[in-house]
Structures are given as structure tokens and as C-alpha cells.
C-alpha positions as CSV (number, residue, x, y, z in Angstrom):
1,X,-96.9,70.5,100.2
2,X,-95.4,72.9,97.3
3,X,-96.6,76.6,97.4
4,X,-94.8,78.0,94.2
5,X,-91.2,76.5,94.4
6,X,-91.2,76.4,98.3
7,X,-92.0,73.3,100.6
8,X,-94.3,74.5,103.2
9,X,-96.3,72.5,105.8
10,X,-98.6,73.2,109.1
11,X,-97.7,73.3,112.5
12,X,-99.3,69.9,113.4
13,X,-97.3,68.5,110.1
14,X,-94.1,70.1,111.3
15,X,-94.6,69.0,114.8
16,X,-95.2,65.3,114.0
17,X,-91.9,65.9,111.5
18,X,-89.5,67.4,114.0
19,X,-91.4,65.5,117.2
20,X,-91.6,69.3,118.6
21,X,-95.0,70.1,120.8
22,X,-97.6,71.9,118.5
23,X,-98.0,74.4,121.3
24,X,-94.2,75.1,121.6
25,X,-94.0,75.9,117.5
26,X,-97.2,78.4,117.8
27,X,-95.9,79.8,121.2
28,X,-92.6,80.5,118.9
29,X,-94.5,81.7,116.2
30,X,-96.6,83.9,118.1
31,X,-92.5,85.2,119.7
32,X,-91.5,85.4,116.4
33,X,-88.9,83.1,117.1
34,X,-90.3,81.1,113.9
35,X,-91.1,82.8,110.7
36,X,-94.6,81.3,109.7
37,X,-97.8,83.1,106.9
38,X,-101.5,82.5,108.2
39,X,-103.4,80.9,106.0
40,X,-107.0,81.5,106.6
41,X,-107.1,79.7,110.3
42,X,-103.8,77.7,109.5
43,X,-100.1,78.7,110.1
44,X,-97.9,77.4,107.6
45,X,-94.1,77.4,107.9
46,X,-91.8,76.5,105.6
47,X,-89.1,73.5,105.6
48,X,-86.2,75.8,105.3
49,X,-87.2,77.7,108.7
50,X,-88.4,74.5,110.6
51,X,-84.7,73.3,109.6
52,X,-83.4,77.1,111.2
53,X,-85.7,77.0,113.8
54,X,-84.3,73.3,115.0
55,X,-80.8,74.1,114.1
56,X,-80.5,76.9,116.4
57,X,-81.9,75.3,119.0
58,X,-80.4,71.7,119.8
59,X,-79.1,70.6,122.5
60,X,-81.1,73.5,124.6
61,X,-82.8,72.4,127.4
62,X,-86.3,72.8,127.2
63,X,-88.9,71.2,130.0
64,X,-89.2,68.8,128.0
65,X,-86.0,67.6,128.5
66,X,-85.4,65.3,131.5
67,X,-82.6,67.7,132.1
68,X,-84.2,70.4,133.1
69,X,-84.6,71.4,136.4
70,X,-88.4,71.3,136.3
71,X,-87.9,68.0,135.9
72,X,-84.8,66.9,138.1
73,X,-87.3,68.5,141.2
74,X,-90.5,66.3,140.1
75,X,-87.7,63.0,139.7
76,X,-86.0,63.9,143.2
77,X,-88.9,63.2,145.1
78,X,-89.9,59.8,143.5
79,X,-87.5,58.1,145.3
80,X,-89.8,58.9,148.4
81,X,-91.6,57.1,150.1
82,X,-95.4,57.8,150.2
83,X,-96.8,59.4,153.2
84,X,-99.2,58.5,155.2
């Protein structure tokens, strides 16, 4: 949507754009890590800083990359076998 000349849209629209967890853009929001105007109940970012925001941050690991070590832990025991 258009507010004035600038393309803003909510977190859950930006999150379904950019495939980024709704929870990881308001935990960023709330760090200040992404610029964002409450609207009523609703944050709204723009495109331009959604564009920043990704920008700066590929190719990051996240633990949401299988990558990460969180994840390289919970994968290294699932060659195991069960016990019992």
C-alpha cells in the first residue's frame, strides 16, 4: 500500500514478501535494528528499509539457517540410533 508517495506494508505482509519470521522483523523492530511507524496496533515498515534491512543482512547465519550451530547439534544426533 501507498502512504503519500512511499510504499509501506505490515510485518506479516513483509514477512510473507521477504520469507523472514514475523517474530524475527518485530524482535528487530522492537532492537531497532528495523526502522518501522505504529499504526494504531499495526507496525508498518516501508519497502525501502525491508530492502536495507535484508541487504545488510544476507548471507548471516541465523537459527534458521541449517548452518548454524543450533542446528548442526540437533542434525548430529540424528544419525543415532534410538535408545532403548
Amino acid at each position: 500500500m501507498k502512504v503519500g508517495d512511499v510504499d509501506v506494508m505490515t510485518v506479516s505482509e513483509a514477512s510473507a514478501r521477504y520469507g523472514i519470521a514475523r517474530k524475527t522483523l518485530l524482535t528487530q523492530i522492537r532492537r531497532a535494528k528495523l526502522p518501522a511507524t505504529l499504526s494504531g496496533h499495526t507496525y508498518l515498515v516501508t519497502s525501502a528499509a525491508m530492502e536495507i534491512y535484508v541487504h545488510e543482512r544476507k548471507g548471516r547465519r541465523g537459527a534458521a539457517s541449517p548452518d548454524h550451530p543450533q542446528n548442526q547439534r540437533a542434525s548430529a544426533g540424528a544419525d543415532r540410533p534410538a535408545h532403548g
